[in-house]
N, C-alpha and C positions, 0 to 999 in steps of 0.2 A: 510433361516437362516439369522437371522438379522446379520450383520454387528460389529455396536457396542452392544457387551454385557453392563451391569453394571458394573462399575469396581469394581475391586476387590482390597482389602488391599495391598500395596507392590507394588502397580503397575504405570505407568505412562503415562495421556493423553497427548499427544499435541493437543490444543484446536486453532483451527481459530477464532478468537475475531471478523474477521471481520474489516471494515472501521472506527467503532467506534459508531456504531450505535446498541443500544440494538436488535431493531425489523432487525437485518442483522444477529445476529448469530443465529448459528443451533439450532433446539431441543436440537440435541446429545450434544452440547455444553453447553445449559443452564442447561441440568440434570446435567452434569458434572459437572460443577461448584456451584449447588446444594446442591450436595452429597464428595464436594471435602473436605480430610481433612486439604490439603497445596496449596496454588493456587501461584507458579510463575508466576509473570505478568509484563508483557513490558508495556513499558511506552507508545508507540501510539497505539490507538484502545482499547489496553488490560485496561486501567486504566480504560478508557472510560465507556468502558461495566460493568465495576463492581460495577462505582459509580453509573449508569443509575439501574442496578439491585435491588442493595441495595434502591435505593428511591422507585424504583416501589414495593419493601419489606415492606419497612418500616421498614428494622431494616439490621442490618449489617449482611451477610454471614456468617452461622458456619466456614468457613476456616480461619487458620492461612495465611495471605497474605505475601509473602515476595517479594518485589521491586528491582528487576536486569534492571529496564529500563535504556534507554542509552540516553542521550543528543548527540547532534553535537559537537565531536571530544572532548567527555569527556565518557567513559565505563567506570565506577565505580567496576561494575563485568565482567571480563571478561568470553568470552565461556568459557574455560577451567572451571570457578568460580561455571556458570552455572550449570555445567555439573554434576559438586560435589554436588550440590544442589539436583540436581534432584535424582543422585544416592543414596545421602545419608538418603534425606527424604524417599525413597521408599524404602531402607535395616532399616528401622525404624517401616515396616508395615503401612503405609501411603496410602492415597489415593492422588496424586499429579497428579493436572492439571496445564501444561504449558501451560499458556494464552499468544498467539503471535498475535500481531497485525497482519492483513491481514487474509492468508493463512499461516499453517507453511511450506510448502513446495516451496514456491514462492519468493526467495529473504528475505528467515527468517532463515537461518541455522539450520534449522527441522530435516534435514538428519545427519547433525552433531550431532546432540541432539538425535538424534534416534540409531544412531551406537555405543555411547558412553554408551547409556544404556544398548545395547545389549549387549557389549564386557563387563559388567558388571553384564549380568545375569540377569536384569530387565525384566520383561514386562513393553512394550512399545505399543501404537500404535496410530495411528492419527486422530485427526478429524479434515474435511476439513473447511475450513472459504474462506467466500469472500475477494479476494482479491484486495487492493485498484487499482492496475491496472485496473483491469475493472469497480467497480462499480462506483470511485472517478469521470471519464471520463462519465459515464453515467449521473450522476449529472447535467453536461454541457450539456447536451443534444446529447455528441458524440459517436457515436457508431465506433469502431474498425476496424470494416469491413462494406460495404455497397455494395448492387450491383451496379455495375457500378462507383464506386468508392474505393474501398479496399478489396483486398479476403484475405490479411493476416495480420499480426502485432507482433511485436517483442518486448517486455519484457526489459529494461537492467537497470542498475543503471545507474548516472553522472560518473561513477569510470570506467565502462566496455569502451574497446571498440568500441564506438560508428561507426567511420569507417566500419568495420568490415561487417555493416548490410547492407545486398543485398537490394534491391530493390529499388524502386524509391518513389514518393509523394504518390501511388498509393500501397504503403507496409506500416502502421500504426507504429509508431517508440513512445513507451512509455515508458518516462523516472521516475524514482523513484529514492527519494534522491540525486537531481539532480540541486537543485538552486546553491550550491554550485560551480558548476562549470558550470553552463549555460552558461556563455561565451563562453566558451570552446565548450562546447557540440553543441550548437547552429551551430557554424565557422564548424564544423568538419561532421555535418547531411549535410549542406550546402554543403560543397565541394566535400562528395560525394555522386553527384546525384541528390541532393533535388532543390536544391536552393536556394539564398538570400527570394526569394519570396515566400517560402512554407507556407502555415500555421500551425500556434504553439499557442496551450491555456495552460494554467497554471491555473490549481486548488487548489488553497488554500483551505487550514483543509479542504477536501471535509465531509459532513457531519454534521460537529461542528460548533459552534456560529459565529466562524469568515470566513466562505467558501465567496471566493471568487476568478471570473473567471476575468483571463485578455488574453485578443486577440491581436495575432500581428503575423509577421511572423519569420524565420530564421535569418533575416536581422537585424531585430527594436527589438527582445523579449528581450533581453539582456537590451538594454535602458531603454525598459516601464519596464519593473521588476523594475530594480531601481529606476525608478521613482516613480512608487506606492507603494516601499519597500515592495517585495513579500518576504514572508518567508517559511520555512518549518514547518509542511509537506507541501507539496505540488506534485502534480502528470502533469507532463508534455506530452502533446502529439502532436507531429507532423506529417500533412500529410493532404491529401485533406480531410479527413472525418471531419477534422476543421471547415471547411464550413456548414456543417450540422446543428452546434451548434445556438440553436436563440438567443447565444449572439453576435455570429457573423455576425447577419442578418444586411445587409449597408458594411459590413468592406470588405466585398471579391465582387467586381462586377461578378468575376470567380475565381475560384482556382488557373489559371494561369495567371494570373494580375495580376499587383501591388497593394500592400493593397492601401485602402482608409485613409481619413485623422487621425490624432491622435482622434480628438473627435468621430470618431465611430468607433475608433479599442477601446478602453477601456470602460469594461461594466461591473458591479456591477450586482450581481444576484439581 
């Protein structure tokens, strides 16, 4: 039994948009936004895909589009705003796809938007997307886990927690929506357990015109950020699997060294 049926009138997908890359979202996703009659879409990844869509069309998507994305500490619509959205378009016999950047279940408040329909009567259900956690990180050539260097990895925003996470250089620590508070985040990976000298890459837009990877470690990331004025998005990861990356080839003699000079920790894809 397939999974996703076609949808039906009245009802509501959450779609994974993915990184922002047309050729990264699903099938299930592309028919859906196909056949959609209202397409809610976030502004990272989601816009992305629909402009890449429409050109590889040649003409503009049968859906009505409507724009709840969020800037940095500006939401124009709030969840709650959302939520009317979604409910209201689908008691209107709609066919409505929520396009979320990433995955919606991954640091996209999916579950929120999915219980809200429910306690509303709606049919809802989800289809998965790549999420920038893993795929933005592969870009750089970093893999998450490696043998002999990482068997697990932990997920959070700049806003969680970050203490909090067990393990050591050797537990993969991926940060999302996170430049904001790099300083912070950085000082606090560091003190517990990692160290000034761990390594840390920063990927900027992974995907889009402007991607690009800067290397350094727990100690100096905070510095070279500002110095090359990194901005969001961007996907942070700390931990040995840093080393892996071939833009870090020269910056690390080991993973428990002190980096090497300024001119080979920063590297431009």
């Amino acid at each position: 039994m397939t999974l996703f049926l076609p949808q039906q009138p009245g009802t509501v997908l959450l779609v994974g948009a993915g990184p922002g890359d047309l050729g990264l979202l699903t099938v299930t996703g592309l028919r859906a936004l196909e056949r959609a009659d209202v397409i809610v879409a976030d502004r990272l990844g989601a816009r992305s895909v629909i402009d890449q869509l429409e050109t590889d069309r040649g003409a503009p998507l049968d859906a009505e589009i409507i724009d709840v994305g969020k800037l940095p500490g500006h939401h124009p619509v709030p969840q709650s705003g959302i939520n009317d959205i979604l409910i209201s378009q689908a008691k209107l016999g709609r066919r409505v796809v929520r396009l979320k950047g990433g995955d919606p279940f991954v640091l996209g408040r999916g579950g929120e938007e999915v219980i809200a329909c429910r306690a509303a009567g709606v049919d809802v259900r989800v289809v998965p997307g790549v999420t920038s956690a893993n795929s933005v990180p592969a870009v750089a050539g970093i893999p998450l886990t490696h043998r002999g260097v990482a068997t697990s990895y932990t997920v959070a925003t700049g806003h969680d927690q970050l203490g909090e996470i067990g393990g050591g250089r050797d537990h993969t620590v991926v940060v999302l929506m996170g430049v904001g508070t790099l300083i912070n985040s950085a000082m606090v990976l560091a003190r517990s357990g990692r160290g000034d000298d761990c390594p840390v890459a920063i990927v900027e837009d992974g995907f889009g015109e402007n991607q690009r990877v800067t290397i350094g470690t727990l100690g100096d990331i905070a510095f070279r950020a500002a110095r090359r004025g990194v901005r969001s998005p961007a996907v942070i990861v700390a931990g040995d699997v840093v080393t892996l990356s071939p833009y870090a080839d020269g910056a690390f003699t080991q993973a428990t060294e002190p980096a090497a000079s300024s001119s080979e920790l920063v590297r431009n894809p």
